[in-house]
C-alpha positions as CSV (number, residue, x, y, z in Angstrom):
1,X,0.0,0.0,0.0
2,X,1.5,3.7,-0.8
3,X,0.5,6.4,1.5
4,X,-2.1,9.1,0.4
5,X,1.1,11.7,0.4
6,X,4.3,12.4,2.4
7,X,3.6,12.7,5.9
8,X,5.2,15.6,7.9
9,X,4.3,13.3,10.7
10,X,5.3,9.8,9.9
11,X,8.3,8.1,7.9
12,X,9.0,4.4,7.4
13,X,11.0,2.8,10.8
14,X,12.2,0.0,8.5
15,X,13.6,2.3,6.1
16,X,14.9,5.0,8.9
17,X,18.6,6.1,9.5
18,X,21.3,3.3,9.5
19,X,23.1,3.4,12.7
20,X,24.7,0.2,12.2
21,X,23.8,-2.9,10.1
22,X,25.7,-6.5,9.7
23,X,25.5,-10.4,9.7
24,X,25.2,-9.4,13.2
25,X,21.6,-7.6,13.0
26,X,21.2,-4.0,12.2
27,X,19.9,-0.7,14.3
28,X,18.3,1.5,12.4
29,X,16.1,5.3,13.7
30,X,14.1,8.1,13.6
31,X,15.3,11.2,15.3
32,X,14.7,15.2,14.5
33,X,17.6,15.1,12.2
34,X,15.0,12.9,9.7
35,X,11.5,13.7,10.6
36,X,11.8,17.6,12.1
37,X,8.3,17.5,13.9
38,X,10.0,15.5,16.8
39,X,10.2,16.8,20.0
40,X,10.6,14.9,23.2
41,X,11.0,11.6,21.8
42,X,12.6,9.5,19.0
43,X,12.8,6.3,17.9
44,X,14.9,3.1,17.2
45,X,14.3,-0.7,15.4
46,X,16.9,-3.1,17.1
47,X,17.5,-6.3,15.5
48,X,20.0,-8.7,17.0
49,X,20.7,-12.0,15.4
50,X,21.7,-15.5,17.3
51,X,24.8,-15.2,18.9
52,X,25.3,-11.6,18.8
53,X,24.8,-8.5,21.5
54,X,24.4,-4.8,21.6
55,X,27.3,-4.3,23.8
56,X,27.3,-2.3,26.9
57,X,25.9,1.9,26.5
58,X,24.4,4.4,28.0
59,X,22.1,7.0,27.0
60,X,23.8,10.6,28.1
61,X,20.7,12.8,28.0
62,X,17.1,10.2,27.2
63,X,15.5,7.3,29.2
64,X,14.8,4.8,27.4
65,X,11.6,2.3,26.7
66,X,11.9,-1.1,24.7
67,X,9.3,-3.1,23.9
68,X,10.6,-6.9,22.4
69,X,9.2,-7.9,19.3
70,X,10.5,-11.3,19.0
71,X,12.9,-13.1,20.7
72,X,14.5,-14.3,24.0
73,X,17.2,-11.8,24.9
74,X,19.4,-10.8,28.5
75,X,19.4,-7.5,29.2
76,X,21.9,-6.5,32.1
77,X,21.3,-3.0,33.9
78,X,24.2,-0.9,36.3
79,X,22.8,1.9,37.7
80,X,23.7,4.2,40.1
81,X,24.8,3.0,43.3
82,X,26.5,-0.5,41.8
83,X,22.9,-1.4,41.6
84,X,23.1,-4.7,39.5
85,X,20.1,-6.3,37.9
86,X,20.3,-9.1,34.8
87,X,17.3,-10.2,33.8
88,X,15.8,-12.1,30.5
89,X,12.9,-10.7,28.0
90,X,10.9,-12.1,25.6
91,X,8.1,-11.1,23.2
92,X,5.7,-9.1,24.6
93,X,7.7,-7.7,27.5
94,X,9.5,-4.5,28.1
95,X,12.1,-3.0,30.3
96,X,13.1,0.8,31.3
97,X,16.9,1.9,31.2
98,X,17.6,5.7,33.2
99,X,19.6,7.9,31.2
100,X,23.2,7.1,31.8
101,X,22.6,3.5,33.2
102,X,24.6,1.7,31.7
103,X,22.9,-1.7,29.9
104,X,23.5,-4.7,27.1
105,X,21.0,-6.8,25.4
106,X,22.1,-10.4,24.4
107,X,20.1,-12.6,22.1
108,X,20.8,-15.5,23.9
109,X,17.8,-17.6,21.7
110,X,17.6,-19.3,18.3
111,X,15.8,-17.0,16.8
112,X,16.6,-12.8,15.8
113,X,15.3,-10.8,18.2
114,X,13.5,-7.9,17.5
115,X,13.1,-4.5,19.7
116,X,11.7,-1.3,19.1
117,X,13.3,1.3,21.3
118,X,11.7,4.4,22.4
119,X,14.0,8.0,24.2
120,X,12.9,10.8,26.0
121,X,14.8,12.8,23.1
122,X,14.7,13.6,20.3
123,X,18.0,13.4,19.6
124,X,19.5,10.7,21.9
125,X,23.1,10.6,22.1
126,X,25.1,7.9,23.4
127,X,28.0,6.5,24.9
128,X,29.5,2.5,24.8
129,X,31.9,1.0,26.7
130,X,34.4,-0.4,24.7
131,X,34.8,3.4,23.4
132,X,35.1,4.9,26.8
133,X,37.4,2.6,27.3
134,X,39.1,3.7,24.2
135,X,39.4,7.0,25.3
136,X,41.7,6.3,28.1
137,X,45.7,5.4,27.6
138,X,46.9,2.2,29.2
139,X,48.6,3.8,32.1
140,X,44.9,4.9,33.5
141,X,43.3,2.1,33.0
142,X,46.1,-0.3,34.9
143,X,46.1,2.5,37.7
144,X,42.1,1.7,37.7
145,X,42.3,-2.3,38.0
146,X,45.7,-2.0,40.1
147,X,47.0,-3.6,37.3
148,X,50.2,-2.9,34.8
149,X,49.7,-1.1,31.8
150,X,50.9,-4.2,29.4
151,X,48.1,-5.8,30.5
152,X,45.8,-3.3,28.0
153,X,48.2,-3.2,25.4
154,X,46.8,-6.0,23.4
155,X,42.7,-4.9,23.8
156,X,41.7,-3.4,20.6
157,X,40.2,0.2,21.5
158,X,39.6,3.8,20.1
159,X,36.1,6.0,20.9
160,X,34.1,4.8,18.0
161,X,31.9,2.5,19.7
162,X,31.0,-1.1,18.3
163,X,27.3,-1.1,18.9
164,X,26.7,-5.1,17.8
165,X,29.3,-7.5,18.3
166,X,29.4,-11.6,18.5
167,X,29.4,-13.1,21.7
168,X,32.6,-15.1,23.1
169,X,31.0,-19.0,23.7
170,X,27.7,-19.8,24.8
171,X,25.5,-17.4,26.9
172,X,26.3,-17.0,30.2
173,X,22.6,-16.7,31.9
174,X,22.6,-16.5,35.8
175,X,19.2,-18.4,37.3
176,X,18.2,-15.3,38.8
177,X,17.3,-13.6,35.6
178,X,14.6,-15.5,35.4
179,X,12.9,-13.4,38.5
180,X,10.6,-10.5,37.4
181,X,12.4,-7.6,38.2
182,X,11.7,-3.7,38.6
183,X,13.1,-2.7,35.2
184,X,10.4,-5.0,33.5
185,X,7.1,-5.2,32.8
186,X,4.8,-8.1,30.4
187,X,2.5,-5.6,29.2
188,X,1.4,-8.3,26.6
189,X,0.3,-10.5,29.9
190,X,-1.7,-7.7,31.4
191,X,-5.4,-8.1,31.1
192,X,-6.4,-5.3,29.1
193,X,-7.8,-2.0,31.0
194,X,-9.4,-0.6,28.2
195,X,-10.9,-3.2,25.8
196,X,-14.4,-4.1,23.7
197,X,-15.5,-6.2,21.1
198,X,-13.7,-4.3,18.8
199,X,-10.4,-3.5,20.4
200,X,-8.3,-3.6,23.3
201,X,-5.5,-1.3,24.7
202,X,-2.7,-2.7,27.2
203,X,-1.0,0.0,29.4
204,X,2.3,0.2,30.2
205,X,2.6,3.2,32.4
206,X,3.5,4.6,35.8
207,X,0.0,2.9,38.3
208,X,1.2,-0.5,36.9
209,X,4.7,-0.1,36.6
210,X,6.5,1.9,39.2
211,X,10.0,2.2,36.9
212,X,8.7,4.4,35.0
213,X,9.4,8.6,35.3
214,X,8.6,10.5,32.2
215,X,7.5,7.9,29.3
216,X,4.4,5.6,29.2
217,X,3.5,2.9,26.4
218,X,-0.4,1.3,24.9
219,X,0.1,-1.8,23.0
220,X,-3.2,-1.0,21.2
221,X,-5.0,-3.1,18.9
222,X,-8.2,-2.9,17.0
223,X,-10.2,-4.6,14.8
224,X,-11.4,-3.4,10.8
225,X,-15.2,-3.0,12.8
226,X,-14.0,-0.6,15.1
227,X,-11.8,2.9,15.3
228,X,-9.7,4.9,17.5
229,X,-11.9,7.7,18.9
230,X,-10.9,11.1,17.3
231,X,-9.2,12.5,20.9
232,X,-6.4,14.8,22.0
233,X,-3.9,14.5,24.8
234,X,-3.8,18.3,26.6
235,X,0.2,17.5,27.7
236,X,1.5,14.5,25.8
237,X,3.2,13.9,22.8
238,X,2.1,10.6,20.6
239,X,4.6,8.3,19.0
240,X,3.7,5.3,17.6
241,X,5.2,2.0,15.6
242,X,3.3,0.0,13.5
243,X,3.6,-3.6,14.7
244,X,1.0,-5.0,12.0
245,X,-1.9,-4.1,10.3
246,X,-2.8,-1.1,7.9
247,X,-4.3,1.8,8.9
248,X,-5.3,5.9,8.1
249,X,-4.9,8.4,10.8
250,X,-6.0,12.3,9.8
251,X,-4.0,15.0,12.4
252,X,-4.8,18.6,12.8
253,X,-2.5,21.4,12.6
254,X,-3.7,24.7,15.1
255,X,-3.8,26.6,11.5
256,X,-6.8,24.2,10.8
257,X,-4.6,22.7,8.1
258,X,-5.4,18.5,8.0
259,X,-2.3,16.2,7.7
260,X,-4.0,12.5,6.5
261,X,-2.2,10.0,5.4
262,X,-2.0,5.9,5.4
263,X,0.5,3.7,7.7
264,X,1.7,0.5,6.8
265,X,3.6,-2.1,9.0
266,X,7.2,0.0,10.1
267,X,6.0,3.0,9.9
268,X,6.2,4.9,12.9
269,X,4.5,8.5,13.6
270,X,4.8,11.6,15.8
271,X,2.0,13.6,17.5
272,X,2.7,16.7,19.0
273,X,1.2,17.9,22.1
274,X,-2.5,18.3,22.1
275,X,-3.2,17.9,18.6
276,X,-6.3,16.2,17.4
277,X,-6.2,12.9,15.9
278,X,-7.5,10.1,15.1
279,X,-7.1,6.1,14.1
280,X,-8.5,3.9,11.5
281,X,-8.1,0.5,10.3
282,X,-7.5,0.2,6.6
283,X,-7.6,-2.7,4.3
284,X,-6.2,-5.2,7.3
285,X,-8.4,-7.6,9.6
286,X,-6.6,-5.6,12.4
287,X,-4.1,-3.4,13.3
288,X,-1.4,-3.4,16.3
289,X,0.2,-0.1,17.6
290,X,3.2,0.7,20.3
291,X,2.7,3.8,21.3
292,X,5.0,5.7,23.3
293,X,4.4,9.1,25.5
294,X,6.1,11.6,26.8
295,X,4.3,11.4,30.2
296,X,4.2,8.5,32.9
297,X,0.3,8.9,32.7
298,X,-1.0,10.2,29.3
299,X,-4.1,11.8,29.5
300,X,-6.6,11.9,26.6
301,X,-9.6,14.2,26.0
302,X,-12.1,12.7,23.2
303,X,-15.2,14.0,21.0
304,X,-17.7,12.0,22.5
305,X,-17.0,13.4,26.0
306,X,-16.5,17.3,24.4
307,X,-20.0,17.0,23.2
308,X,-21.7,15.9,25.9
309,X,-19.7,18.8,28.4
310,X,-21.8,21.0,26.7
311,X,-25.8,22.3,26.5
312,X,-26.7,21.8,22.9
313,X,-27.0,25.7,22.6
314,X,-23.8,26.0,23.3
315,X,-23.2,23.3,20.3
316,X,-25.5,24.7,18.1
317,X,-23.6,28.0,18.5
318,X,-19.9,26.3,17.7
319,X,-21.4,24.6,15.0
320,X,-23.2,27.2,13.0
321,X,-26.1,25.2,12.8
322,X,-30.0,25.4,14.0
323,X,-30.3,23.0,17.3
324,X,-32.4,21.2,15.8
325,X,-30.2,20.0,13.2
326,X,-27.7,18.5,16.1
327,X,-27.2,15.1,16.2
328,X,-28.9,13.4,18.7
329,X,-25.1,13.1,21.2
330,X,-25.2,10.4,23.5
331,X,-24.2,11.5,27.1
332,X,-20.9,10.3,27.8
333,X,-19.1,10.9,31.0
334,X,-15.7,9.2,30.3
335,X,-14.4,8.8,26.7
336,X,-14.5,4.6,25.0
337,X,-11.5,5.2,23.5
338,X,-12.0,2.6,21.1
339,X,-15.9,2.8,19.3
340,X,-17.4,0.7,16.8
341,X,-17.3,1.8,13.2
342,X,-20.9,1.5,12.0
343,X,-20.6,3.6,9.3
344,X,-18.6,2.5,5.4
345,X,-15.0,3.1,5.6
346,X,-14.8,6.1,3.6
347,X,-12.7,6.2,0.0
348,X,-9.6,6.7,-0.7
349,X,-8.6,10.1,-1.6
């Protein structure tokens, strides 16, 4: 499927900025430097084949949120305080890194694994730790381990980082990783908060999962019957990865200008603050979302609530239009998020 038109919102995930890309899986992303309208957030698609790693980094000025695709990986976390924690992830689950913890992910399965990694930036910069290590002579480091300086002399080293590299032997996996553990969450386990015939909506955020400080995640999905209630969130950014499906969303601009456009699987899309939007499903049985926010707690106001806040005077008056020509508005006190579509899809433009 080709989109309606270029999208100043959306670009293709799949096809995004090649950070690195081998035998040994590839990291590709969105940030401000390729899709401008980002702010707050960007975006990355790790794949990391059998055997391999993304080796130990930090994140000098983002948090970061991963959500696991596919796969069976290790992830190991150091944060502040010599606070240790190792622990496995699979599909469906997702762990929290702070910015400048530093952190690995091992595939240690028979499969690629597949992550999609969210930042609290929209230009996330990083730092790994075979370069920091580059960066200091041999002398320093053997003063560091109380060792002598020879010992370094044969390690490889300079400051450009090797983000994927093949792991030495088989994995080493401690039993203990196998414990849940404060970094990670199943949101794909979690009985759905917000579901209906038509769709459902898992929430990773900060009343189910304490970890979390300034981003939040919905795996959403909904069926071709039903559509994402047209809705703004009053101070949170949307950003959002395709995980399957087909869909049309229409955002507006405050000059009143309309931004429409189609999303296949990979695409990803950015929302800015309080902007109105909506979500449909397009020529798919379904459709499944990540989407990632720029709050612990996003908050969403939506149409059906707006019109029943107000006396249909008041509605007749924003609408230009005799009250007896208003639609007969249901009364609804807190928004569905997800409605049934009862009316035909409408055509393509």
């Amino acid at each position: 499927m080709s989109r309606l038109k270029r999208s100043e919102h959306s670009v293709s995930l799949l096809d995004g900025e090649i950070v690195e890309e081998s035998d040994l899986g590839s990291i590709r992303r969105v940030t401000a430097d390729n899709l401008p309208i980002l702010s707050g957030l960007s975006i990355k698609r790790l794949v990391i084949n059998p055997g391999a790693m993304r080796t130990p980094h930090w994140h000098a000025n983002a948090n970061e949120l991963a959500y696991c695709v596919t796969g069976n990986c290790l992830v190991s976390i150091l944060d502040s305080g010599s606070q240790f924690s190792s622990f496995t992830i699979g599909s469906g689950e997702m762990f929290h890194v702070d910015s400048g913890s530093l952190h690995h992910i091992e595939n240690i399965g028979e499969e690629p694994a597949e992550f999609i990694l969210s930042f609290r930036h929209e230009r996330p910069e990083d730092f790994g730790l075979g370069a920091a290590f580059g960066a200091m002579t041999d002398a320093v480091l053997g003063n560091t381990y109380d060792l002598p300086a020879s010992d370094f002399a044969k390690i490889r080293r300079d400051t450009t980082d090797r983000k994927l590299a093949a792991r030495v032997g088989d994995p080493s996996v401690p039993s203990t990783a196998h414990f849940d553990d404060p970094h990670k969450f199943g949101v794909e386990a979690q009985s759905p908060p917000v579901g209906s015939a038509v769709g459902s909506a898992r929430l990773a955020r900060v009343q189910f999962w304490p970890a979390l400080k300034d981003m939040s995640m919905y795996s959403l999905r909904i069926r071709e019957d039903g559509m994402r209630e047209p809705h703004w969130h009053p101070v949170t950014a949307e950003m959002g990865y395709v995980a399957s499906g087909s869909s049309r969303m229409t955002v507006m601009d405050p000059d009143g200008t309309l931004d429409t456009w189609y999303l296949e699987q990979g695409d990803m899309y950015f929302i800015p603050r309080a902007y109105p939007h909506h979500i449909e499903v397009v020529d798919a049985p379904d459709l499944h979302f990540a989407i990632f926010f720029d709050q612990p707690t996003p908050g969403d106001i939506g149409y059906r609530a707006s019109a029943s806040a107000y006396s249909r005077e008041v509605l007749a008056a924003t609408f230009n239009v005799h009250i007896d020509d208003l639609p007969n508005f249901p009364f609804t006190k807190a928004d569905p998020l997800i409605v049934n579509r009862v009316n035909p899809l409408d055509p393509r433009d």
